[in-house]
N, C-alpha and C positions, 0 to 999 in steps of 0.2 A: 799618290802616284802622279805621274809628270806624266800629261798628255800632248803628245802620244807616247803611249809607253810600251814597251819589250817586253814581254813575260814569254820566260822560256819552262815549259812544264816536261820534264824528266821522268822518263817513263809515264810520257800518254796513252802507252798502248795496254795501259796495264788498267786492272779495276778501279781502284781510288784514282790513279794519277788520270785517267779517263775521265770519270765525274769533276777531277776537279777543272782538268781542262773547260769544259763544257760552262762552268760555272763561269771562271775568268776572262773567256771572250767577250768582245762586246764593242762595240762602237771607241774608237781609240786606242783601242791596243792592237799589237803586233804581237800575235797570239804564235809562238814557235814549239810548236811539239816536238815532242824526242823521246823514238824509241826504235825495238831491235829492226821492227820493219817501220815503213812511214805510216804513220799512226792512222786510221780513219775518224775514230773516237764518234763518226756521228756526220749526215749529209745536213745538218742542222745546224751548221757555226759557219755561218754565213754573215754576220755582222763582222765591220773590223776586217783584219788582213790575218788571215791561216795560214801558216809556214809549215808543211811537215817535215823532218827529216829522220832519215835509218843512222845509228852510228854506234858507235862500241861504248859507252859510256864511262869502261873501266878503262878506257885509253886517255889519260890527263890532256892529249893534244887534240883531240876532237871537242871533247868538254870546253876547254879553252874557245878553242871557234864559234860554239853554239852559244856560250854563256859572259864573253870577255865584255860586250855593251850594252849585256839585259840592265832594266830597272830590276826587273822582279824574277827570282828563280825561285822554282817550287821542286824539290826535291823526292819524288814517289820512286822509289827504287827498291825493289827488295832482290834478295839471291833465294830463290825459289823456284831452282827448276823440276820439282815433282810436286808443286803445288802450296807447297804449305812451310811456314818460316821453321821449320823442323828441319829443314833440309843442310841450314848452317853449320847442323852438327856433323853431317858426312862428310862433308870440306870443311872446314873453318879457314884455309887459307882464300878458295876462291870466295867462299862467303863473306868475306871481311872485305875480299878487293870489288865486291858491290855495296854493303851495307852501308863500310864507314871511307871504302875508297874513293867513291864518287862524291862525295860530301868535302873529301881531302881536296881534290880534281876544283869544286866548284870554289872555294873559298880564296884556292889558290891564284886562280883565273878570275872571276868575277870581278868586272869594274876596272879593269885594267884598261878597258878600251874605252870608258867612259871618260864624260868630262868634270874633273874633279871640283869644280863649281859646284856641281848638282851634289843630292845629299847620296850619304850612301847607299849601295841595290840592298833590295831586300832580299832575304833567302830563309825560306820558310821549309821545313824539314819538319814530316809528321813522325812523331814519334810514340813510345809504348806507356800504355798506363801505369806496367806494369813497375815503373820506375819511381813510378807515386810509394807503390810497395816498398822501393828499396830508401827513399827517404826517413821511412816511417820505420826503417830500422836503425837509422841517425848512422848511418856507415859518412866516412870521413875521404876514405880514399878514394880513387877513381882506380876503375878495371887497365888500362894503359898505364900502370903508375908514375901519372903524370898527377901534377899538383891541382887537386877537384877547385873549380872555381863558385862551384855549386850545387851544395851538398845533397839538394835533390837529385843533384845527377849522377850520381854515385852510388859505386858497390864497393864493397870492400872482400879482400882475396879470400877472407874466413869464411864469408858466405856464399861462395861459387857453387855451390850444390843446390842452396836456394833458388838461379836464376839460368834460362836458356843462355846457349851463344847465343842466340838473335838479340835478347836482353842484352847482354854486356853488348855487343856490338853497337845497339842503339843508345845505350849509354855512353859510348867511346865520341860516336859521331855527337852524340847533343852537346857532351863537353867541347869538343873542337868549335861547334858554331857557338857556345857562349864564349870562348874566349877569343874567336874573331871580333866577336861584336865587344867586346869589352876595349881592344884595340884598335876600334874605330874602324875596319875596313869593312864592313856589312852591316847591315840592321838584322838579325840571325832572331828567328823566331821558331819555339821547338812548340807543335803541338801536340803533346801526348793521348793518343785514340786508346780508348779500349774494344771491346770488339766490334768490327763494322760490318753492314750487311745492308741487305738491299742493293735494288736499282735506282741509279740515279736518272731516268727519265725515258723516252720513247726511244727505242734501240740499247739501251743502255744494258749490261749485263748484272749477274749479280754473284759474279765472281766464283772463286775457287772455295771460298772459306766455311768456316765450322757451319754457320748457320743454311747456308745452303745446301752444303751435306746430307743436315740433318733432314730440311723438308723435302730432299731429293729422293733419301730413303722411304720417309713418310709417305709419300707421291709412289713409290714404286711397291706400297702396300707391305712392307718390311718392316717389323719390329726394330723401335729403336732401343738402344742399348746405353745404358750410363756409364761409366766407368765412379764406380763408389758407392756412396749411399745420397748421392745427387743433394746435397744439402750447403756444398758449397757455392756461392753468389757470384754473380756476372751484374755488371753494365754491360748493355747492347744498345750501339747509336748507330740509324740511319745513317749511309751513304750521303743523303741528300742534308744532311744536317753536318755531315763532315765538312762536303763541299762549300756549303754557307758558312763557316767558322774559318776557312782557310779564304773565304772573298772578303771576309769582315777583317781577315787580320792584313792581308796584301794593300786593303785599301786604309787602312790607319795603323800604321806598322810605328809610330813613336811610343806609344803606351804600351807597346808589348813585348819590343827588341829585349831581347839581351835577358831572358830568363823562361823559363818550361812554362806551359800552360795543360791545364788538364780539359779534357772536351769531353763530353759524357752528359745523359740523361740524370747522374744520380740517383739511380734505381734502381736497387738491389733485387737483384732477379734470382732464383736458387736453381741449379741446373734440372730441376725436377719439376718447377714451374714452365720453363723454356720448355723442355721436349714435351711436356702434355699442350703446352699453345700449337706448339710445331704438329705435332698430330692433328691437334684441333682444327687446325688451317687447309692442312690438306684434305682432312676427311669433309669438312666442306667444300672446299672445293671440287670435289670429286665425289661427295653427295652417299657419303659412304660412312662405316663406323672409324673413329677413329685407331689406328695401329697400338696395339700393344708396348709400354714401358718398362723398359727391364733394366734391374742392375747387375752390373756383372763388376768383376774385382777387376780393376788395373791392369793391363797388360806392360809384358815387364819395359815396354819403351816408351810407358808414361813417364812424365817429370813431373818436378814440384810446383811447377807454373800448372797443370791439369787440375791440381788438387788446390790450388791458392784462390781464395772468395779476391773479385776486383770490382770494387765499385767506386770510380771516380766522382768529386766535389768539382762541377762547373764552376760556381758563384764567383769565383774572383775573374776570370775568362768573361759569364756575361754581363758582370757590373763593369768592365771594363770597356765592351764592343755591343753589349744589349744582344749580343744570341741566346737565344734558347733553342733546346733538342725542341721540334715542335714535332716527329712521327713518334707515336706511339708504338709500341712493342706487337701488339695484337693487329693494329693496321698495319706495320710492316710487314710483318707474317704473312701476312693475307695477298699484299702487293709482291712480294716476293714469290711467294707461291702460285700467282696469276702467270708471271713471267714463267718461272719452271714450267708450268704447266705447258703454255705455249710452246715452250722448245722442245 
């Protein structure tokens, strides 16, 4: 990074894009949030120059404004407005004009206002593990049928039953930032998360998502409930080990442009292990037995992403940048459950 440097983070106001702000401030940078309202993210990003602003993000002419002289754009956006990336399915047209249209918006804009001396901006775009999956089924084409640049990034049309909208969208969008970066106008970094969870630090939230659900029910003395016979696998990576993996790549972005990375624990977790620790967490904390584990069959607007084991291979990510996931499963529970409690 060029000091001083621009980092515009895209959806600050949101869980991940939040932590990651927090992470990327610091002494040097010109730290410009962007979200629906002016982000607060935190009375704690006092180092460096804070920029907040409110703007429509699906609107290419505002995008343009906020992101035409950043070094560094970090893209946290999802279309989730009832909480959860399921939502893509009841629109797919507005959900597409956030997932993969603000991704469209930045690539298009970014670096225009720059000076073409300097190297190219970085733009870092988290993406889904679940795309690790769709390699590992050697599909050839991309969801857009446009020509895959790479082939991890891809799905192929015979197996759309296999993958959420939000998947294909996320795969639409990672195509587009490899092949900006293949034609030189960005350094496009995708990093594929599997499920995140936790608080990233004092104020910090701990989001809308699965794992918080789970200990919120746990917390509210409710039997938790499986959908199957819980024997399907999960990776679960801290918040705070996202945030670290996204400041490791912003700040040595040559070794990593221009191809998918997988960020994950490597930890196969079965969903039967996860909700008896999730019990276990909160019945300590709250000094009590822990809640009853039930399975129950599928409700019919599960998909085949509910029922699919994900567990991501770090090792080429941290032979590349030296990360490692360093929370544990059982300490995040517990830290996670701290915060719940509190609220």
């Amino acid at each position: 990074m060029c000091e001083p440097s621009t980092v515009a983070v895209l959806g600050a106001g949101g869980y991940v894009g939040g932590a990651l702000a927090r992470r990327l401030h610091g002494p040097g940078v010109r730290l410009r949030l962007v979200g629906r309202r002016p982000p607060t993210v935190g009375p704690d990003l006092t180092a460096g120059e804070v920029h907040r602003h409110a703007a429509d993000v699906t609107d290419p002419r505002a995008v343009r404004d906020l992101v035409a002289d950043a070094d560094v754009v970090v893209v946290s956006v999802l279309y989730a407005p009832h909480g959860s990336w399921r939502d893509a399915d009841a629109d797919p047209v507005a959900a597409r004009r956030v997932n993969v249209g603000v991704v469209e918006s930045v690539l298009a804009a970014v670096g225009s206002a720059r000076d073409p001396a300097l190297p190219p901006p970085v733009v870092v775009v988290p993406g889904t593990a679940s795309l690790d999956h769709a390699a590992s089924l050697n599909h050839a084409a991309s969801l857009n049928h446009a020509t895959s640049l790479d082939s991890t990034a891809s799905l192929d049309h015979s197996a759309h039953g296999e993958f959420s909208r939000y998947e294909r969208h996320k795969a639409e969008a990672e195509d587009l930032l490899m092949e900006a970066t293949r034609r030189g106008g960005v350094r496009g970094i995708s990093l594929r998360l599997p499920t995140v969870y936790g608080a990233a630090g004092p104020g910090g939230t701990v989001g809308r998502g699965v794992v918080a659900g789970i200990l919120r029910t746990a917390l509210d003395d409710r039997p938790l409930t499986i959908w199957g016979d819980g024997s399907a696998e999960r990776d679960l990576v801290h918040i705070r080990d996202v945030a670290d993996a996204v400041g490791r790549a912003v700040a040595s972005p040559d070794g990593l442009a221009g191809r998918p990375w997988s960020i994950g624990t490597g930890e196969a977790v079965t969903l039967t292990r996860l909700f008896t620790l999730a019990a276990q967490a909160a019945a300590e904390r709250l000094g009590r037995t822990p809640v009853p584990v039930e399975y129950v069959e599928p409700p019919d607007g599960a998909t085949a992403t509910d029922a699919r084991s994900s567990v991501v291979d770090p090792g080429p990510f941290s032979e590349q940048t030296g990360w490692i996931a360093s929370t544990r499963l059982e300490e995040g529970l517990r830290q996670t459950c701290d915060v719940l409690a509190r609220e």
